[in-house]
C-alpha positions in Angstrom: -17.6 -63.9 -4.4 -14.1 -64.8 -6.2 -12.2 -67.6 -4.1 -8.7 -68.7 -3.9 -8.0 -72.5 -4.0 -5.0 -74.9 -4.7 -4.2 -78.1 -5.5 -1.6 -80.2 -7.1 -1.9 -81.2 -10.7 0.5 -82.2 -13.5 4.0 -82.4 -11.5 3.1 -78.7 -10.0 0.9 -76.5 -7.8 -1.9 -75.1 -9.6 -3.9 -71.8 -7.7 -7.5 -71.0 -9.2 -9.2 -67.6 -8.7 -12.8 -68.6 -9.8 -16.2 -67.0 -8.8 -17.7 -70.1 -8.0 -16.9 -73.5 -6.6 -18.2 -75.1 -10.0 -15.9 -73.5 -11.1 -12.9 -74.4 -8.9 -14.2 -78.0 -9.4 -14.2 -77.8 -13.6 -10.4 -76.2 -13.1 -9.3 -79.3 -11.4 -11.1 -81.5 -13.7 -9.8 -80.1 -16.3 -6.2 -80.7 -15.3 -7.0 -84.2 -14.0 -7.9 -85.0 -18.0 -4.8 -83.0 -19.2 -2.5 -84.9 -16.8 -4.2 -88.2 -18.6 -3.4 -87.6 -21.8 0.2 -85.2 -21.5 1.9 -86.5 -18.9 5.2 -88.7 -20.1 5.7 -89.8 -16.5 2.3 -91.8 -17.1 2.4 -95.1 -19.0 -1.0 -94.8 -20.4 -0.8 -91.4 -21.0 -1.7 -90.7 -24.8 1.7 -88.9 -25.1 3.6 -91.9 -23.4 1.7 -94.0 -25.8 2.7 -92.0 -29.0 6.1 -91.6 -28.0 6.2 -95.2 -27.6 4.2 -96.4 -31.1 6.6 -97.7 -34.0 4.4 -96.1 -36.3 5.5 -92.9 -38.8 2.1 -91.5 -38.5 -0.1 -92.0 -35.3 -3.4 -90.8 -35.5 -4.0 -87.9 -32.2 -7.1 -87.4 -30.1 -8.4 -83.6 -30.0 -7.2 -82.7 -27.2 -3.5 -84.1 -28.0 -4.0 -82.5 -31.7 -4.8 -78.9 -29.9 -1.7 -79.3 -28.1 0.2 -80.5 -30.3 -0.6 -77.7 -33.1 -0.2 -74.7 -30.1 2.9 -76.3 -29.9 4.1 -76.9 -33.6 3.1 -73.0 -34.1 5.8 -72.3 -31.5 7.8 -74.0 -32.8 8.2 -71.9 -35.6 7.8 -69.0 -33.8 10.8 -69.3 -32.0 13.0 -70.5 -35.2 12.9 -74.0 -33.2 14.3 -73.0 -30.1 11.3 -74.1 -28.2 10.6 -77.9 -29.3 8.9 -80.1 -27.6 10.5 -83.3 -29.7 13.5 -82.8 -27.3 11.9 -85.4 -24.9 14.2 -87.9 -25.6 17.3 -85.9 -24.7 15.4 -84.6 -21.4 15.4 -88.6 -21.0 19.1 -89.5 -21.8 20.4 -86.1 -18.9 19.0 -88.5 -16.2 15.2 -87.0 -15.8 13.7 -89.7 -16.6 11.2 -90.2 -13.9 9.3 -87.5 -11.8 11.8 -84.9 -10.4 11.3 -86.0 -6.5 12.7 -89.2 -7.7 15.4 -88.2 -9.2 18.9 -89.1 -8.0 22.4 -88.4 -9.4 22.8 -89.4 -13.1 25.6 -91.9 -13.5 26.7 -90.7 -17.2 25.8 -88.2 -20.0 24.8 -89.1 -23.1 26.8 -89.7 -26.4 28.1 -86.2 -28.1 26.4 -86.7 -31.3 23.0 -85.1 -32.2 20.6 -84.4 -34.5 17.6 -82.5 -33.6 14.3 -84.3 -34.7 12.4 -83.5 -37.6 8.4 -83.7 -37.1 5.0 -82.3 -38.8 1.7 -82.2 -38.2 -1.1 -82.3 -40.4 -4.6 -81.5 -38.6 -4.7 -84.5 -36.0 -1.9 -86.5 -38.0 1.8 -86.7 -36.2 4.4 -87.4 -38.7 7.9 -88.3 -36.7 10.8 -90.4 -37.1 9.9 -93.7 -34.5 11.6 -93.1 -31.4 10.9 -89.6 -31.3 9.7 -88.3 -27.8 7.8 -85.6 -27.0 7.7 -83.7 -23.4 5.0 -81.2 -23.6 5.7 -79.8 -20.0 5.2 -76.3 -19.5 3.6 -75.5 -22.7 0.7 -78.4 -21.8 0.4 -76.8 -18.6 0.1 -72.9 -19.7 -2.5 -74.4 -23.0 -4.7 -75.9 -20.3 -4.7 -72.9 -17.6 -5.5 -70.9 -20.8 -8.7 -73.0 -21.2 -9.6 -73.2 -18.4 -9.7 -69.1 -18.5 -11.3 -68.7 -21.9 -14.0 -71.0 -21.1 -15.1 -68.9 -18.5 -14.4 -71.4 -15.2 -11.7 -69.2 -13.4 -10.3 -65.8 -13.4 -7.3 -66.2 -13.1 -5.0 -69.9 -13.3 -1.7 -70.4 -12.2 0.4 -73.8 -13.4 3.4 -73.6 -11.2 3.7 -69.7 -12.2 2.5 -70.0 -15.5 -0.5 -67.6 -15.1 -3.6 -66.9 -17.6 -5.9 -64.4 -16.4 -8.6 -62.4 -17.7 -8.7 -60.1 -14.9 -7.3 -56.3 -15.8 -6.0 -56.1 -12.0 -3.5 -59.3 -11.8 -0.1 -58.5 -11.5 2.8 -60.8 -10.6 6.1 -60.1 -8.8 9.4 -61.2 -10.5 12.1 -62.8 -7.7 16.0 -62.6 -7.9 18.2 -65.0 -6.7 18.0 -64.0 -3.0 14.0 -64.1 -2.9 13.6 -60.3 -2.9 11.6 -58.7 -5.6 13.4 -57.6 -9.2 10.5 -56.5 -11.0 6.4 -55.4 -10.8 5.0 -56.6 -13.6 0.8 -56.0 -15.0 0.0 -58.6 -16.2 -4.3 -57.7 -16.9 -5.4 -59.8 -19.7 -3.2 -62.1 -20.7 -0.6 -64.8 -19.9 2.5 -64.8 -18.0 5.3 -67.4 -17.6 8.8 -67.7 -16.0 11.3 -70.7 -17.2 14.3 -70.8 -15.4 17.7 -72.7 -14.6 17.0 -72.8 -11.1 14.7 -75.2 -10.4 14.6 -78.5 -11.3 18.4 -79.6 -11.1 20.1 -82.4 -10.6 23.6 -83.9 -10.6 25.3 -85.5 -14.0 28.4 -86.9 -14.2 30.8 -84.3 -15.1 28.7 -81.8 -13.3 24.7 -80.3 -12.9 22.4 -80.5 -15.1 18.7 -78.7 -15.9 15.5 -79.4 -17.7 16.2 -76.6 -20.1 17.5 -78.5 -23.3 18.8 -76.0 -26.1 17.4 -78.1 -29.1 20.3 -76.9 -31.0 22.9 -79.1 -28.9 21.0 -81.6 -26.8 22.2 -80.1 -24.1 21.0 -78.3 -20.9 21.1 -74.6 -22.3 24.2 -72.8 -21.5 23.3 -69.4 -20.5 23.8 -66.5 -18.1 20.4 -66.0 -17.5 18.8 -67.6 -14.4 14.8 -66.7 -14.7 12.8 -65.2 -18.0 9.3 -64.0 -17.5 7.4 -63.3 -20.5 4.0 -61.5 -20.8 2.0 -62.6 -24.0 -1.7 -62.8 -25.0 -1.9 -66.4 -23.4 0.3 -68.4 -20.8 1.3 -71.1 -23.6 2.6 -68.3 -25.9 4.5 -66.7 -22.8 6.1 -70.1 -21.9 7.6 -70.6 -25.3 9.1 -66.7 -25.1 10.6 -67.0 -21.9 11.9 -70.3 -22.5 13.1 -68.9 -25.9 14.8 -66.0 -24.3 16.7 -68.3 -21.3 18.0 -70.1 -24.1 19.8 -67.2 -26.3 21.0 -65.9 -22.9 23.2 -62.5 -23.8 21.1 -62.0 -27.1 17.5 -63.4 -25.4 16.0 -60.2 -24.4 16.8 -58.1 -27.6 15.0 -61.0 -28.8 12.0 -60.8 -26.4 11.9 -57.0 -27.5 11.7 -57.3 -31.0 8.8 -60.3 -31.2 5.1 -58.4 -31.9 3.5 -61.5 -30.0 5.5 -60.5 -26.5 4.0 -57.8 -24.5 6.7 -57.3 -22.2 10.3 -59.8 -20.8 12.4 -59.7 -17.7 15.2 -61.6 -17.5 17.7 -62.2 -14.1 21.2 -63.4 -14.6 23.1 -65.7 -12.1 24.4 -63.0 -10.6 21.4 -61.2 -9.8 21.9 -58.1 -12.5 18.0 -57.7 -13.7 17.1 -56.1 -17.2 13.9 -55.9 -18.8 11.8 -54.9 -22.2 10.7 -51.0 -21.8 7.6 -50.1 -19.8 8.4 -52.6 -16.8 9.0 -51.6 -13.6 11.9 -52.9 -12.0 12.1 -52.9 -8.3 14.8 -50.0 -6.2 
């Protein structure tokens, strides 16, 4: 019989629909050993320790290379607009500890910047020294996808980013009041909302967001609130809504015209909803 359970796991709630309590319990175990080695808010985290190494070229563990490649691929994919090299800039807006720590940001940093340059080449990072990574959602969508594809749950949810392999799972998109915008099916796949709603704090000159455009540095400037994505996995799904917040007027033309995105709703700030054809939004 398929049970529900929840705990908390790399800076978020996780839920896990799995048919088994094995199951449940590999689920949490496997985001207790993804935490390990992608969290930057961990010292001894692998990541923490490549972002800190003076080296050109540090050697990666499997697991960090599988991230790291799922990642480099989006890269691409998105013509660089999803990057997880923009670490250090997360950093210098002030969110440089977990977000329940964080407090108002005395200054924001220096005007210039250059985006970083990195490459990968099978488990072999190549980046300028200094260069810091922040895997975030795209860590936390690759591991609920594993944890799916290996059989051990249903369905995973990372703090909404969802991988399921269950044809009934469907998700609810929210407007800016907490009513319903949007029905979405989700099936077999992944789903994943990034948005400028959550995880704000103050800077000096005014707010500021996790959402870094890697073409400025800066917290993205857009009209858009929420994007939800539906791909073929949750990792693929983060980088396209995240993607689409970031182009803002443009971002779901965008979302319509990639073959890799199954479907995109997107809510502006002022609570007008729009979506890809095919999705239902709410009356």
């Amino acid at each position: 019989m398929r049970t529900v359970e929840h705990f908390d796991a790399m800076g978020t709630w996780v839920e896990v629909r799995a048919d088994s309590p094995v199951g449940h319990a590999t689920v949490r175990a496997d985001f207790d050993v993804a935490e390990t080695c992608f969290s930057r808010f961990r010292d001894s985290s692998e990541v923490s320790r490549m972002n800190a190494s003076p080296a050109a070229q540090v050697e990666l563990s499997r697991l960090l290379a599988a991230v790291m490649t799922t990642s480099h691929e989006l890269v691409q994919r998105t013509n660089g607009l999803v990057d997880p090299a923009v670490g250090g800039r997360v950093i210098d807006w002030g969110y440089d500890r977990t977000f329940s720590e964080l407090g108002e940001v005395a200054a924001v940093p220096e005007a210039e910047y250059r985006p970083a340059e990195w490459s990968l080449a099978g488990n072999l990072i190549e980046r300028a020294p200094g260069t810091r990574f922040d895997l975030g959602g795209i860590a936390k969508g690759w591991t609920a996808d594993r944890a799916v594809e290996a059989g051990h749950a249903a369905v995973v949810s990372a703090g909404g980013d969802i991988a399921s392999s269950d044809p009934s799972t469907t998700a609810e998109v929210l407007d800016p009041w907490g009513e319903v915008a949007a029905h979405l099916q989700l099936g077999v796949g992944g789903l994943a909302t990034s948005s400028v709603g959550r995880r704000r704090w103050a800077a000096a000159g005014g707010p500021a967001h996790h959402i870094i455009d890697p073409r400025t540095g800066s917290p993205a400037a857009t009209p858009i609130l929420s994007a939800t994505v539906i791909a073929a996995t949750a990792a693929e799904a983060e980088a396209g809504a995240k993607a689409a917040l970031i182009l803002g007027e443009g971002g779901l033309a965008w979302a319509a015209r990639q073959a890799w995105i199954r479907s995109a709703v997107v809510v502006w700030h002022d609570g007008n909803v729009f979506a890809t054809p095919g999705v239902e939004l709410a009356a």
